[in-house]
N, C-alpha and C positions, 0 to 999 in steps of 0.2 A: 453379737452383731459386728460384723467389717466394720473396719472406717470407713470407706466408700458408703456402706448401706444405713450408716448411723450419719453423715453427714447431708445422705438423702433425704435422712426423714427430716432432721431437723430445718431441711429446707422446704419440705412441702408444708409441715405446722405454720413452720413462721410466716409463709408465702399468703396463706389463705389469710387471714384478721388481716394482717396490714392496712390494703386498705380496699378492703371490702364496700361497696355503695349500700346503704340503710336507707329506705326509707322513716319519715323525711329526710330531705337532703340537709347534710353536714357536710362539714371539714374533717378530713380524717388526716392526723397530723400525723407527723414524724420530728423528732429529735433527731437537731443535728449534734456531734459532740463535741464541735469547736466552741458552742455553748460554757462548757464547761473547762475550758482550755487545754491545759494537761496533766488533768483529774485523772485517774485510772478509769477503764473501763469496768471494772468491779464496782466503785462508786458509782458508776454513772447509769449504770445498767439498772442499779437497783431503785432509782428514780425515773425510766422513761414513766413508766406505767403513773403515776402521781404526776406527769406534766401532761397527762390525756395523749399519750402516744401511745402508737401501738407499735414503733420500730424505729433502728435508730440509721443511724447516715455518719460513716464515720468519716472525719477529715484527718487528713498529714499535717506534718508540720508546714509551716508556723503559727496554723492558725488553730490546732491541735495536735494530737500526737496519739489519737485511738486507732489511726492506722497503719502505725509503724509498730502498736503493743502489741496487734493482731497477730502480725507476723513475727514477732518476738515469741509469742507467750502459746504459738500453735496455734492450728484451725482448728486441730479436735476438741481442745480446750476452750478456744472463742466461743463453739459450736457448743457445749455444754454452759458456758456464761450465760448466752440467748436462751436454750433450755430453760436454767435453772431459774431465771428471771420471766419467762413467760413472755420475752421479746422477737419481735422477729426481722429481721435486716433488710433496708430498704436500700442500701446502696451506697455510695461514695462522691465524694467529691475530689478532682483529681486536677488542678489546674498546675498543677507539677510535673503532670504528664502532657497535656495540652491532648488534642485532639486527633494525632494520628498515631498513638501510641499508644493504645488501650487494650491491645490485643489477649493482654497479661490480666490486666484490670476486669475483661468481661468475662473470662472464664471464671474470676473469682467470685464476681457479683451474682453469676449465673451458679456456684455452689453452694452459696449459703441462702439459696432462694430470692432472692434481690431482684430490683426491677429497672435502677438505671443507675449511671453515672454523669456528673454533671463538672461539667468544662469548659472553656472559654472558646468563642473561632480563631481566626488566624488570618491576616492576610491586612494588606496596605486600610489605612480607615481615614489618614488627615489628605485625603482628596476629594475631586470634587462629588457631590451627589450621581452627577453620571456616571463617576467610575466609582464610586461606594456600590452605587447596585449590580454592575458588572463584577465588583470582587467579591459579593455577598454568593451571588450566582457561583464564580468559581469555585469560593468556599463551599458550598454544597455539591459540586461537580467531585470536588475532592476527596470529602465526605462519603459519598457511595460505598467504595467497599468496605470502609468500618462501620455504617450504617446497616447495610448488610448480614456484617458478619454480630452485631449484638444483635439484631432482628434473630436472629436464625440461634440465638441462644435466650432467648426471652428478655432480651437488656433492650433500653433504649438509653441515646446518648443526649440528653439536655443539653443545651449549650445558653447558658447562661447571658443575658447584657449585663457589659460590666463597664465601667470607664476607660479609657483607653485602650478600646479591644474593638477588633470588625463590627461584632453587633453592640451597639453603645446606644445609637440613637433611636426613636421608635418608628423613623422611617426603617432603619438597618432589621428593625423586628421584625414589620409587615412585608417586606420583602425575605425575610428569612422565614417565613411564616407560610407565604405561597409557593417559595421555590423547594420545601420539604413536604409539601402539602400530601403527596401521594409514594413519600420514602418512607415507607418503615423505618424502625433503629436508631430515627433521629430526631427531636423534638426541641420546646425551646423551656429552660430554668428561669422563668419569671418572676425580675426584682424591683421592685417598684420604685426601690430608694435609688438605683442608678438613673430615674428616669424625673421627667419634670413630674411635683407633684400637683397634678389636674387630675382630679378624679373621673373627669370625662375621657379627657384620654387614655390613662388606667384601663377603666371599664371595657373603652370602645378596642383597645390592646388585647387585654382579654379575650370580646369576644371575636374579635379576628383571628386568632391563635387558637381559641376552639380545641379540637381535639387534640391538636399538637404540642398541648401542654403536661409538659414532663411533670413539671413542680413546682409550688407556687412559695414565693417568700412570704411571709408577712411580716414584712420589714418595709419602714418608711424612712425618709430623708432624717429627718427632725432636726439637729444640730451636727450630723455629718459624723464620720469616725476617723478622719484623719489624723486627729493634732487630741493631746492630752486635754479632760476639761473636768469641769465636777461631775461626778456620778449621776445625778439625776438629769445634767443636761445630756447627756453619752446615752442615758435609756428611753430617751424621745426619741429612738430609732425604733423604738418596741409600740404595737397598738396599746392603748390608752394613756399611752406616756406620750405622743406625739400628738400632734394636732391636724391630724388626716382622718377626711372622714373617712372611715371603712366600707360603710354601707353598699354604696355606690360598685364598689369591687366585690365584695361581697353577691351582691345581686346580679351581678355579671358573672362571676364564676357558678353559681344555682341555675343561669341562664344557661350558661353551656356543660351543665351534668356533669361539674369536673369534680369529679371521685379519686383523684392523684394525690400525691404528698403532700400538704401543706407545712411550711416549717415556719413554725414563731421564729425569729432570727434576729440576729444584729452582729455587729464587730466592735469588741473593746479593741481600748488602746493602753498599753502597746497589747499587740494579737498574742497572742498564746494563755491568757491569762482567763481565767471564769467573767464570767459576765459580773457577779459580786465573788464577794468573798470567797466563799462558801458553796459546798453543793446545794446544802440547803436554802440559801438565799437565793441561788440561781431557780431552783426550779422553782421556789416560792414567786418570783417575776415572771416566769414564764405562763404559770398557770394564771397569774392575774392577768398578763394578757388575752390569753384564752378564753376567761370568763368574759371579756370586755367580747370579742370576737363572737362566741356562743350567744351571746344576749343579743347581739345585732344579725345573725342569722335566726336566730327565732322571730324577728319580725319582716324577714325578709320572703 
C-alpha cells in the first residue's frame, strides 16, 4: 500500500468512532494531550482509550509538545501510533498560529481524518460594547475565506473565548454565534472556565450556540490556573473536583443533539507539565471526572 493510500485509510477508520451519535445521548469525548504535558505521544496514545476517549487533540508547546513530536517522528509513523492504538484524531489546537494562518494546519487536520482546529479571534476587545460588536462582525468578515477554505476540506475552525482575546465575554459569544450562524468552516470552542460561573447562563450560551458548537470543555473556574497552589486546589478546574453544578450544561448540550468533542480539561501550573505526576494518575483524574459527568447525564 502507497503512503498516500495507507494514510487514507487510516483516516477514514479513525474518522468514523470519533464521534459518532448513539443513541441515548452521551458525550463522546476526546483527549486533549496538553493533559499530559510533555509525555511522549507513545505514552499517551496508549491511555486515550481507558480515559473513555475515542481520539486525541494534539496541542504545541508550551502547553504540550505532541505536535511538534508529530512532525519530528513522521506522519507515516504518527499514522501507525493511531493504528496501533485503535485511536483516531480529532484535531488540534493551534493558538501559535492564531487565526489566519491555518492554511498548513488544515490540510493536515484533513489527512489524518480530523474534524477541527481550535483558536483564539483577533481584533481590539478593551472598547466599548458598540464597537466590541462591530469588531466581533469584522472578525468574522475576516474569517470567510479561511472559513471557507477548512469547510471545503471537512475542517471547521472553533474559535475558543479565552481571556484577553475578542471573544471573552458572553456577550462577544452571542454575537459570534449569529454572525457565523450560516458560515460553514467556522464554529465556536466552548469554555466555561473563561466565563462567569452561572449555570443559567452556561446553559442559556449553550443553547444559543446550538449547532455552531465545535467543542466543548469541561472545565470549570474552581480556583483558577494562573499562580502556583496545592494540587487538589489546581484540580477544582476538573468536574467533581469543583463546585459547579454540571447538570444544568449538561441538559442544555442533550437539548441541542450536541454529538461534537467533549474534552475533560484543565491547565496546570507552570504549563507544560502532566496534570499529576504520572500518566497514570493523569488519566486515573480524568476518568474520575468522567464518571461524575456520565452519572449526571444518565439522569438527564
Amino acid at each position: 500500500m502507497n503512503r498516500r493510500r495507507f494514510l487514507q485509510s487510516i483516516a477514514a477508520v479513525a474518522a468514523v468512532p470519533a464521534f459518532a451519535a448513539e443513541s441515548p445521548w452521551k458525550l463522546n469525548y476526546l483527549l486533549a494531550s496538553s493533559m499530559y504535558g510533555s509525555l511522549p505521544l507513545a505514552e499517551i496514545l496508549s491511555d486515550v482509550k481507558k480515559t473513555g476517549a475515542t481520539a486525541i487533540e494534539l496541542w504545541p508547546k508550551k502547553h504540550g509538545t505532541q505536535r511538534e513530536e508529530m512532525d519530528a517522528m513522521g506522519h507515516d509513523k504518527f499514522a501507525a501510533l493511531l493504528q496501533e492504538h485503535g485511536v483516531g484524531f480529532g484535531g488540534t489546537t493551534r493558538y501559535d498560529l492564531g487565526p489566519f494562518k491555518l492554511t498548513e494546519e488544515i490540510a493536515l487536520v484533513k489527512k489524518f481524518g480530523g474534524s477541527f482546529i481550535v483558536t483564539g479571534g483577533k481584533g481590539e476587545y478593551k472598547v466599548s460594547p458598540e464597537q466590541l460588536k462591530a469588531n466581533v462582525k469584522d472578525f468574522v468578515e475576516k474569517m470567510k475565506p479561511h472559513a471557507a477554505l477548512a469547510a471545503e476540506n471537512g475542517v471547521e475552525i472553533g474559535i475558543e473565548n479565552h481571556i484577553n482575546n475578542l471573544i471573552d465575554t458572553p456577550d462577544s459569544l452571542l454575537w459570534l454565534a449569529d454572525d457565523i450562524r450560516s458560515i460553514p468552516g467556522i464554529g465556536i470552542a466552548l469554555a466555561p472556565y473563561h466565563l462567569p460561573q452561572d449555570t443559567k447562563l452556561l446553559a442559556d450560551l449553550i443553547k444559543h450556540i446550538d449547532q455552531k458548537m465545535t467543542l466543548f470543555y469541561a472545565w470549570e473556574h474552581g480556583m483558577g490556573c494562573t499562580k502556583v497552589m496545592p494540587k487538589e486546589e489546581e484540580l477544582q478546574q476538573l468536574p467533581a473536583r469543583g463546585k459547579l453544578d454540571w447538570k444544568p450544561l449538561l441538559h442544555a448540550l442533550k437539548d441541542i443533539s450536541f454529538v461534537g468533542p467533549t474534552e475533560i480539561f484543565m491547565h496546570p501550573t507552570p504549563r507544560g507539565i502532566p496534570i499529576l505526576p504520572t500518566a497514570a494518575e493523569t488519566t486515573a483524574e480524568i476518568v474520575h471526572a468522567r464518571s461524575h459527568l456520565d452519572a449526571i447525564v444518565s439522569t438527564v
